[in-house]
DRENGU-176576 format. One record per residue (C-alpha): chain; x, y, z; residue number from 1. Coordinates in nm, 2 decimals, always signed. Each point is the difference from the previous one (the first is absolute). Example, Ala and Ser with C-alpha at 12.3 -4.5 7.8 and 13.67 -1.06 7.14 Angstrom:
+---+--------+--------+--------+-----+
| c |     px |     py |     pz |   k |
+---+--------+--------+--------+-----+
| A |  +1.23 |  -0.45 |  +0.78 |   1 |
| A |  +0.14 |  +0.34 |  -0.07 |   2 |
+---+--------+--------+--------+-----+
//
This chain:
+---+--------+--------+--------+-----+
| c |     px |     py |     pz |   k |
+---+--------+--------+--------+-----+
| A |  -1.33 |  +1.06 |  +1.40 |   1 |
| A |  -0.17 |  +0.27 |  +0.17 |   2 |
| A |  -0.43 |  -0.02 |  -0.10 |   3 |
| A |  -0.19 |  +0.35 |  +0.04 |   4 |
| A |  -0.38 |  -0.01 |  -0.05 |   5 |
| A |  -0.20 |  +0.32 |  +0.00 |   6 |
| A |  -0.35 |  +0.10 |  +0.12 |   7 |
| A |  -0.30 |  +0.16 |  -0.15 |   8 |
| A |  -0.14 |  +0.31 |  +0.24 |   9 |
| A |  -0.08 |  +0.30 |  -0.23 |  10 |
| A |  +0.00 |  +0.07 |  -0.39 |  11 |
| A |  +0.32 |  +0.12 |  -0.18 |  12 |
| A |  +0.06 |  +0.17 |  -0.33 |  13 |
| A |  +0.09 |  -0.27 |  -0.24 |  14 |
| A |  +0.37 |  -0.10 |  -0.07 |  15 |
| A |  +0.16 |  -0.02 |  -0.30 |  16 |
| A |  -0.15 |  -0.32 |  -0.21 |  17 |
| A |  +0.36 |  -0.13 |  +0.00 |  18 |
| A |  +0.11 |  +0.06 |  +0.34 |  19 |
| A |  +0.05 |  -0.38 |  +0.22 |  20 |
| A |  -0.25 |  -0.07 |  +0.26 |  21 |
| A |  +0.08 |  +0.22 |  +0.32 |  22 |
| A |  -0.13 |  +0.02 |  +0.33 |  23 |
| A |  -0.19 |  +0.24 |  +0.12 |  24 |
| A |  -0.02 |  +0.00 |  +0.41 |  25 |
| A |  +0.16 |  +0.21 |  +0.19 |  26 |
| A |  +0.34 |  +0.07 |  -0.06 |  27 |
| A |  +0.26 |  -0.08 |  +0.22 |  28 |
| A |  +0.26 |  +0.24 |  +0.13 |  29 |
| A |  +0.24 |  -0.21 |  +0.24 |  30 |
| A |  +0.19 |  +0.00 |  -0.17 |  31 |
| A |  -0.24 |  -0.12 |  -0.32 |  32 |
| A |  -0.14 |  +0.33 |  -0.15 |  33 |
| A |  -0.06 |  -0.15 |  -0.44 |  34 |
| A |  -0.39 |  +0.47 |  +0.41 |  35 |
| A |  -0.37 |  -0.09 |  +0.03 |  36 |
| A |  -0.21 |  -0.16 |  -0.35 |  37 |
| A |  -0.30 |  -0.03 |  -0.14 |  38 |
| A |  -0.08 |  -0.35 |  -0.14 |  39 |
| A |  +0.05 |  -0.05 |  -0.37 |  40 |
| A |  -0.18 |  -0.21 |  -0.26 |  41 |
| A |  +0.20 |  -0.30 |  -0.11 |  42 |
| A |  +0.15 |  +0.16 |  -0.31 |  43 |
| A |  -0.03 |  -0.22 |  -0.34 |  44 |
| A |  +0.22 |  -0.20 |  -0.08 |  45 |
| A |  +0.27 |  +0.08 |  -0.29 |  46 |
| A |  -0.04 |  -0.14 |  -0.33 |  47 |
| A |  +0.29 |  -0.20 |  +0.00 |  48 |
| A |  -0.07 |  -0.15 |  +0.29 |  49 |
| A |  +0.28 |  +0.19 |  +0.23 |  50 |
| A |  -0.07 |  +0.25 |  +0.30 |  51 |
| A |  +0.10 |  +0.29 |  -0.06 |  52 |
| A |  +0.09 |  +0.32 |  +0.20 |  53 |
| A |  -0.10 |  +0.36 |  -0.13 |  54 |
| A |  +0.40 |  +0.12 |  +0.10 |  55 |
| A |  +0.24 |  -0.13 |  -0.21 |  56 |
| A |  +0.33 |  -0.05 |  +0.23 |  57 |
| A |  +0.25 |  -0.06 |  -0.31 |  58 |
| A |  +0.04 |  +0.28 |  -0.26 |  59 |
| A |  +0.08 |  +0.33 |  +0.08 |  60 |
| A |  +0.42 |  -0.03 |  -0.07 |  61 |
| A |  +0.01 |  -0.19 |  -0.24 |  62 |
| A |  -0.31 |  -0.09 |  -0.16 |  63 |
| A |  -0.08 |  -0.38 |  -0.01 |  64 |
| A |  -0.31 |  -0.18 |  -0.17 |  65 |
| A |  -0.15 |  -0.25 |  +0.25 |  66 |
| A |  -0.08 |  -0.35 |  -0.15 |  67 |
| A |  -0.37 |  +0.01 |  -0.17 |  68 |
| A |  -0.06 |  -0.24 |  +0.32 |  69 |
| A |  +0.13 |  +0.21 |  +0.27 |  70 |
| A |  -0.12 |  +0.26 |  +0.26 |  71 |
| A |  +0.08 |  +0.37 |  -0.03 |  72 |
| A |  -0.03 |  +0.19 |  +0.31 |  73 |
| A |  +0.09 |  +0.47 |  -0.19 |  74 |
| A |  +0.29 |  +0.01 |  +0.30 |  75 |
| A |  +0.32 |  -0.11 |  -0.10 |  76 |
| A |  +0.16 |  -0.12 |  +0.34 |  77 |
| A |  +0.33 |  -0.08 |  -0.20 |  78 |
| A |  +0.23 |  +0.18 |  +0.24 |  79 |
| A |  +0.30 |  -0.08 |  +0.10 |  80 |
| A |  +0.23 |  +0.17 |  +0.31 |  81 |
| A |  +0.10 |  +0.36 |  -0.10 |  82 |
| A |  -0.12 |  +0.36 |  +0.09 |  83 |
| A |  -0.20 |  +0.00 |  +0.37 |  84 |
| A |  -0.37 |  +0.03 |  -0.04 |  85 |
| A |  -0.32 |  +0.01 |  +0.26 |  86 |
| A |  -0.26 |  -0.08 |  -0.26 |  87 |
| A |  -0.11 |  -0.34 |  -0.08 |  88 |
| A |  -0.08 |  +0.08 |  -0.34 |  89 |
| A |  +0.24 |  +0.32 |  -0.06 |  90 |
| A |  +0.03 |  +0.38 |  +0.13 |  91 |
| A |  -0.14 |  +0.27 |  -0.20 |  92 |
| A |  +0.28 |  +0.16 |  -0.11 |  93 |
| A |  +0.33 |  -0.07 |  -0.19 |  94 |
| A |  +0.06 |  -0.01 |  -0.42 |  95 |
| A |  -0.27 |  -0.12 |  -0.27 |  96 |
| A |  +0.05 |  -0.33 |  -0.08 |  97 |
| A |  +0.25 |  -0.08 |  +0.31 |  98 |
| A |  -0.08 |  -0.29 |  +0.23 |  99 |
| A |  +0.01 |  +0.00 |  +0.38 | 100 |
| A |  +0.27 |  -0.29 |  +0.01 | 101 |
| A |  -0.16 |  -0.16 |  +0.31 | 102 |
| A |  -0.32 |  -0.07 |  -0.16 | 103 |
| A |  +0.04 |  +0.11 |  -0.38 | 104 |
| A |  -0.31 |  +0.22 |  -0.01 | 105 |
| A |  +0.03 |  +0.32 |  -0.21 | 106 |
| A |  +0.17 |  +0.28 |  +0.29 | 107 |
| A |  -0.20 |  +0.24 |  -0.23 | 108 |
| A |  -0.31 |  -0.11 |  +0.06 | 109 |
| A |  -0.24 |  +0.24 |  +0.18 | 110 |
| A |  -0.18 |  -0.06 |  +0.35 | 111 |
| A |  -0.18 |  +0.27 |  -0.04 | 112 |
| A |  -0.10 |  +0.15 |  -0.35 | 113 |
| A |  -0.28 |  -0.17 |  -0.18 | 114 |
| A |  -0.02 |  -0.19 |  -0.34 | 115 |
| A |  -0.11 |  +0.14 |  -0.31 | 116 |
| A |  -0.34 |  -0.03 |  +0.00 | 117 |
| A |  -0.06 |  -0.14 |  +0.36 | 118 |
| A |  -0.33 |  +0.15 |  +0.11 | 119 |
| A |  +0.00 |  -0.09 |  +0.41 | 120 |
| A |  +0.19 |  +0.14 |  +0.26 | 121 |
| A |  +0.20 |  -0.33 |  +0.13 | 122 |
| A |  +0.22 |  +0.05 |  +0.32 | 123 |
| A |  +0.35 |  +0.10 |  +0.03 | 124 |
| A |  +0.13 |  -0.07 |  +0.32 | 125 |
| A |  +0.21 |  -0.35 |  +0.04 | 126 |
| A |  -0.06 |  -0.26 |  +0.27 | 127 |
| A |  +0.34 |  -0.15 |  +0.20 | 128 |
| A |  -0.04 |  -0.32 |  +0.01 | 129 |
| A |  +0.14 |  -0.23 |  +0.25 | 130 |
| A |  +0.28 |  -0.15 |  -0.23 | 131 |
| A |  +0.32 |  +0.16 |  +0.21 | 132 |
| A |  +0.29 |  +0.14 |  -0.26 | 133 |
| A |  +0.35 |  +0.03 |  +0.03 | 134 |
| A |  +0.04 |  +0.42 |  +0.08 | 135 |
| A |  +0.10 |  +0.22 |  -0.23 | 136 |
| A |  +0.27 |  +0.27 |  +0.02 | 137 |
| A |  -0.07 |  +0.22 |  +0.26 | 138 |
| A |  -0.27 |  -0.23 |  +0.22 | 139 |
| A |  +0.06 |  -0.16 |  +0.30 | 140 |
| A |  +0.13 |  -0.33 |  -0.02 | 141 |
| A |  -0.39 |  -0.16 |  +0.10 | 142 |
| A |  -0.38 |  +0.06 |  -0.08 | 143 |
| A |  +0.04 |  +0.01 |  -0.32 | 144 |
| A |  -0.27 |  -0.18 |  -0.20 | 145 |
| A |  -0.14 |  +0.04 |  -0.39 | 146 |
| A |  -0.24 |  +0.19 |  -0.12 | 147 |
| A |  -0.28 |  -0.08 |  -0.21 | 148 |
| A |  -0.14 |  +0.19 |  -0.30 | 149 |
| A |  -0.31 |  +0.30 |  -0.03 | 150 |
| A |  -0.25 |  -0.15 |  -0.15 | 151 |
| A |  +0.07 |  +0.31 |  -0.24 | 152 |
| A |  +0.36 |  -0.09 |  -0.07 | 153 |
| A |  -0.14 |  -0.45 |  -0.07 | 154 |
| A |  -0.24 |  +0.13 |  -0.22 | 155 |
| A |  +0.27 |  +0.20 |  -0.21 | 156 |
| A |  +0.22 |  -0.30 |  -0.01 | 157 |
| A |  -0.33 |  -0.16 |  -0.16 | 158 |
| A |  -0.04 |  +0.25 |  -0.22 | 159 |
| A |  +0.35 |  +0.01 |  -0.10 | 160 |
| A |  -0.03 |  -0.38 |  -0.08 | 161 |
| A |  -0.29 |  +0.05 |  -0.22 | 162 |
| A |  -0.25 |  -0.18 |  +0.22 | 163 |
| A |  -0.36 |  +0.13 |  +0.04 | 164 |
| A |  -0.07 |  -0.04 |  +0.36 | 165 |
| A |  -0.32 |  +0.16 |  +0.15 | 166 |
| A |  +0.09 |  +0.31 |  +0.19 | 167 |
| A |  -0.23 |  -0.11 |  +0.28 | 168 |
| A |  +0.18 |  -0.30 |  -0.01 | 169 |
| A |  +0.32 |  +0.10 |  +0.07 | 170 |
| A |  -0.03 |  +0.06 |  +0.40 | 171 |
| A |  -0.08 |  -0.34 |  +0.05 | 172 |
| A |  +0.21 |  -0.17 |  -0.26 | 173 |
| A |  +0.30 |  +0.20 |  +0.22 | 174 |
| A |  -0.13 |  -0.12 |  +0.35 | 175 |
| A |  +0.00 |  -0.38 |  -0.15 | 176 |
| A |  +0.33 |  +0.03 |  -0.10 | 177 |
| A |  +0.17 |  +0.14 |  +0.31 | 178 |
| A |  -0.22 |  -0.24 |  +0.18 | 179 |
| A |  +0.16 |  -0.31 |  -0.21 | 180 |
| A |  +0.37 |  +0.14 |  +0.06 | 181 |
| A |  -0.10 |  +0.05 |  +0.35 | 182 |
| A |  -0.09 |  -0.35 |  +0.01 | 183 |
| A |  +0.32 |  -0.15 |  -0.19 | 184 |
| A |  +0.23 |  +0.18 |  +0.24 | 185 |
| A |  -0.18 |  -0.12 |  +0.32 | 186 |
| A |  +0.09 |  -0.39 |  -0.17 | 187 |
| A |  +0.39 |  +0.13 |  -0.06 | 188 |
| A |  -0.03 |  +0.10 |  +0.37 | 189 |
| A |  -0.10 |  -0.38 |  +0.07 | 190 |
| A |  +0.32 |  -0.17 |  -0.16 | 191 |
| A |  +0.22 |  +0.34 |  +0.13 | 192 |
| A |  -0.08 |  -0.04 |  +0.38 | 193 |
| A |  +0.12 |  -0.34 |  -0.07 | 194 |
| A |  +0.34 |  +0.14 |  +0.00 | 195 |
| A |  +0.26 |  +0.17 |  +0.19 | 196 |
| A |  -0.03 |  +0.39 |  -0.07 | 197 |
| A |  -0.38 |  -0.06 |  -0.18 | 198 |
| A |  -0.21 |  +0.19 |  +0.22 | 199 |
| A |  +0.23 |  +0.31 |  -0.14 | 200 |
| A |  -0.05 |  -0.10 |  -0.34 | 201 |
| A |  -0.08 |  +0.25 |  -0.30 | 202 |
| A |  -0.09 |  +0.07 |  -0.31 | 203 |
| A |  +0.27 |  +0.10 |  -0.17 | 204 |
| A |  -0.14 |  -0.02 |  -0.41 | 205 |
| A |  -0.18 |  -0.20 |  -0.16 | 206 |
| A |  -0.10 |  -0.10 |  -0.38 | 207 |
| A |  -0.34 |  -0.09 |  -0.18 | 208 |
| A |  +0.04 |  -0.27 |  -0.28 | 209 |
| A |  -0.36 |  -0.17 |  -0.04 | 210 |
| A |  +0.14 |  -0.10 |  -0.40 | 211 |
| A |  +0.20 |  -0.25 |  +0.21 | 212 |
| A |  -0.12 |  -0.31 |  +0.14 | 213 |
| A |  +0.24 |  -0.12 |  +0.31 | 214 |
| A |  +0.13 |  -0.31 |  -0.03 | 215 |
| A |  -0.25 |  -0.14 |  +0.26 | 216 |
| A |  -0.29 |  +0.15 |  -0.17 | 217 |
| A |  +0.12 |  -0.16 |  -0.29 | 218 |
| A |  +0.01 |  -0.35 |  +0.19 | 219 |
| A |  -0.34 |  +0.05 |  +0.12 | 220 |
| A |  -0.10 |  +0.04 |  -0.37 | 221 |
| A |  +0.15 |  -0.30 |  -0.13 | 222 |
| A |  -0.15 |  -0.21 |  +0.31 | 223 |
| A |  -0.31 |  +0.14 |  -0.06 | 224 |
| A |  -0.01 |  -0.12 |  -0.32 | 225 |
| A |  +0.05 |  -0.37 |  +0.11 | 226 |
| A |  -0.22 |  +0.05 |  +0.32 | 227 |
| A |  -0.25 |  +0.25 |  -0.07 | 228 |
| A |  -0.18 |  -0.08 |  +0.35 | 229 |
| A |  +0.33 |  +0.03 |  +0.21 | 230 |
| A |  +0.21 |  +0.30 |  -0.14 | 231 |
| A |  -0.12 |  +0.35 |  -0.14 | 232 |
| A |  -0.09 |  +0.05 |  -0.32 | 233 |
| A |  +0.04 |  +0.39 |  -0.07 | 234 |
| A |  +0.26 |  +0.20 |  -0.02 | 235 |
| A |  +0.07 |  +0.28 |  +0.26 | 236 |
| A |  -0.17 |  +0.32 |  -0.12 | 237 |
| A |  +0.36 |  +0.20 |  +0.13 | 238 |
| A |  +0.37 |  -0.03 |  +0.18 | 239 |
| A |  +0.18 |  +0.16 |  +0.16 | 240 |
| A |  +0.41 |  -0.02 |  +0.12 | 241 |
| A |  +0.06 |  +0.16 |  +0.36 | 242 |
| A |  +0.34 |  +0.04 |  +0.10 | 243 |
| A |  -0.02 |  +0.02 |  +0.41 | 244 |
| A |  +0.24 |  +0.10 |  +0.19 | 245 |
| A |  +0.10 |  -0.08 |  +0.39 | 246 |
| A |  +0.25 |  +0.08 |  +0.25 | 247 |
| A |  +0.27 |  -0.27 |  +0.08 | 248 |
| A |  +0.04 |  -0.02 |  +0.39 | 249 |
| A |  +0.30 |  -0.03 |  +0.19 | 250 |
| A |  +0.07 |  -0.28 |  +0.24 | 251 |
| A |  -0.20 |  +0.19 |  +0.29 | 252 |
| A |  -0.24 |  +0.06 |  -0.29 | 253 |
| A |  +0.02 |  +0.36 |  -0.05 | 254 |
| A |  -0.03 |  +0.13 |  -0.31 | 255 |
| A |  +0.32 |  +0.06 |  -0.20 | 256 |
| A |  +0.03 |  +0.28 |  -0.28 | 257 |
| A |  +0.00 |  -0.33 |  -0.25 | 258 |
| A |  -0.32 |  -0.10 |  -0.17 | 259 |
| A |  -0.13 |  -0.34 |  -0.19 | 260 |
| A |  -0.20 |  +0.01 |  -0.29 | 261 |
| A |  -0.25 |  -0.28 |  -0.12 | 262 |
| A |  -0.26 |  +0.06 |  -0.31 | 263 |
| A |  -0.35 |  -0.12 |  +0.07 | 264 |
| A |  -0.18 |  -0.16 |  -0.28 | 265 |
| A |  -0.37 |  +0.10 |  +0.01 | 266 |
| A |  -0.30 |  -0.16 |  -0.25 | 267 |
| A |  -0.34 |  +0.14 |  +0.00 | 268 |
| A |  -0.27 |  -0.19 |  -0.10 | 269 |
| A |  -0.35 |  -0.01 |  -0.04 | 270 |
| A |  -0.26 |  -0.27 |  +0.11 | 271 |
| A |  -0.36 |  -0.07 |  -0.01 | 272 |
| A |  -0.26 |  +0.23 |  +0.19 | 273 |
| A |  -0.04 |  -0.17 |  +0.32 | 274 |
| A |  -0.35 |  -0.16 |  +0.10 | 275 |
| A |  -0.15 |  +0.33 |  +0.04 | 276 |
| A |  +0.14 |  +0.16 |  -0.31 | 277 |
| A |  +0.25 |  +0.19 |  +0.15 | 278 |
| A |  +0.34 |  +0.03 |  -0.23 | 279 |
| A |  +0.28 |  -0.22 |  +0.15 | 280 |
| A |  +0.39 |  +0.06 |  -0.11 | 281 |
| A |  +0.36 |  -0.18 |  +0.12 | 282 |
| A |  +0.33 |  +0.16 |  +0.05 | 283 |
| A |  +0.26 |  -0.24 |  +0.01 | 284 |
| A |  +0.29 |  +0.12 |  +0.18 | 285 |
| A |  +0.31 |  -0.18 |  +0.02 | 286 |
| A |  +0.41 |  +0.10 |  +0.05 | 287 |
| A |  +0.17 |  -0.06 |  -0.38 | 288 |
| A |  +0.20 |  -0.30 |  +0.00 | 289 |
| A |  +0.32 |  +0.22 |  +0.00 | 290 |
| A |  +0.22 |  -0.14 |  +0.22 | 291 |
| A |  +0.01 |  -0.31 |  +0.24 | 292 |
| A |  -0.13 |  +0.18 |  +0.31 | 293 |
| A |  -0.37 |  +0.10 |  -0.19 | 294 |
| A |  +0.02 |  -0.37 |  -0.13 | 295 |
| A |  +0.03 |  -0.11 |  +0.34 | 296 |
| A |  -0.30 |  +0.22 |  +0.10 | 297 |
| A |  -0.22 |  -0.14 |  -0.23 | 298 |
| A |  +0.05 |  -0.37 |  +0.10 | 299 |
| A |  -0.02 |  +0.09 |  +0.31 | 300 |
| A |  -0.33 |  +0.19 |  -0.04 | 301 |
| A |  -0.16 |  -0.24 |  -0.22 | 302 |
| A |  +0.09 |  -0.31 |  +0.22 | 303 |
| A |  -0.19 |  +0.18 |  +0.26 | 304 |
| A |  -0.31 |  +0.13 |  -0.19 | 305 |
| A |  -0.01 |  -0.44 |  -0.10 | 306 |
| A |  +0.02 |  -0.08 |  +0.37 | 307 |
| A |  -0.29 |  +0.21 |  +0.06 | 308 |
| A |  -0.18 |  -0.10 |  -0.28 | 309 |
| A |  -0.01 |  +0.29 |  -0.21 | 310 |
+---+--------+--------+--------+-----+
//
């Protein structure tokens, strides 16, 4: 589990009240960019007791209640493999009401025009991360990476959700979350370069579904439970599924025109401010138990991380 803690240097507009604890240092770009930040107040905490994220990854398709106890985070990262997009969280064009099938965000949804009633002038351009793609029809076959939203086009997906998020918010709410999916691919990197082919790998879709606790979460739970002092307590404020693909080498190990696939599991959570008050948070980033080779992986990983004590 991969522990980022943030640091205070300059004042920041204040973040959503139900927004997780965030970090607020400078953002990292290679290849983490979740873009530089101001620090943020430790948001308070939700009334039921879960953190929660102001972009809810899981109801845009097909619109889905999240339990009473769970987080919402107004971008539904749903999407499964389908029509090529560069956006993270959808182009600006396509069909009211149709979905970019990569990341089920609305291909309607403008980076550009404001919302009813918006009163500031929020930026349109889009930041490239450094998540690489799979190319699309017509590119070359490398350099290819996502793209993030305009601060414009996030706040619109806010809007369309029906949260009231602070337009002077919304910059930095934008630049935390690139930062944290910066930060969850640089761990998929970790267990890729592991493997034959991983320092090739990409991302090829990937799905948002913080209603649903993985199955280790849901250990950690149930441990906590009986050990309180040992095992976490809280649930993850979000989730997400990546499905990662890389190139299968040859017996000279060249790359062959066949790929392998593994999905990533990835829980976010939050923690307590760190001795200094900063806001602390987890990703946990782990292959899915999908077939034997990922089980293999994680023995092997977690036999190691014991030897070493951690």
């Amino acid at each position: 589990m991969k522990w980022f803690t943030s640091s205070t240097e300059a004042p920041a507009p204040a973040m959503p009240a139900d927004h997780p604890p965030v970090p607020a240092g400078g953002a990292a770009k290679c290849p983490v960019d979740h873009a530089a930040m101001a620090a943020a107040p430790a948001p308070a905490a939700a009334a039921d007791g879960a953190a929660k994220c102001p972009v809810d990854h899981a109801s845009m398709a097909k619109p889905k209640a999240a339990p009473s106890d769970g987080a919402k985070c107004p971008i539904d990262h749903s999407g499964m493999p389908g029509a090529a997009a560069a956006n993270v969280f959808g182009t600006a064009v396509g069909a009211p009401g149709s979905l970019n099938p990569l990341n089920s965000m609305p291909v309607g949804l403008s980076a550009t025009q404001k919302a009813p009633g918006q009163k500031l002038d929020l930026p349109t351009e889009k930041t490239l991360s450094g998540i690489p793609r799979p190319p699309t029809e017509g590119e070359s076959s490398s350099g290819s990476v996502w793209e993030y939203p305009s601060p414009q086009q996030f706040y619109n997906a806010l809007v369309r959700k029906g949260w009231e998020t602070p337009e002077e918010s919304i910059e930095m709410v934008v630049d935390i979350h690139n930062w944290i999916n910066e930060g969850a691919w640089d761990e998929v990197m970790k267990w890729e370069k592991r493997l034959p082919g991983g320092e090739d790998a990409q991302l090829a879709r990937f799905q948002g579904r913080p209603g649903d606790l993985s199955p280790k979460a849901r250990m950690h739970l149930f441990l906590g439970q009986l050990f309180p002092s040992k095992f976490n307590t809280d649930k993850p404020f979000d989730r997400h599924d990546w499905i990662v693909t890389r190139p299968i080498l040859d017996a000279q190990g060249n790359k062959t025109k066949e790929e392998a696939a593994q999905r990533y599991v990835i829980d976010y959570y939050s923690a307590p401010n760190d001795e200094d008050g900063n806001p602390v948070f987890s990703l946990d980033v782990r292959p899915a138990l999908d077939s034997f080779g990922a089980v293999s992986e994680r023995i092997q990983v977690a036999v190691q991380e014991w030897m070493r004590g951690e």
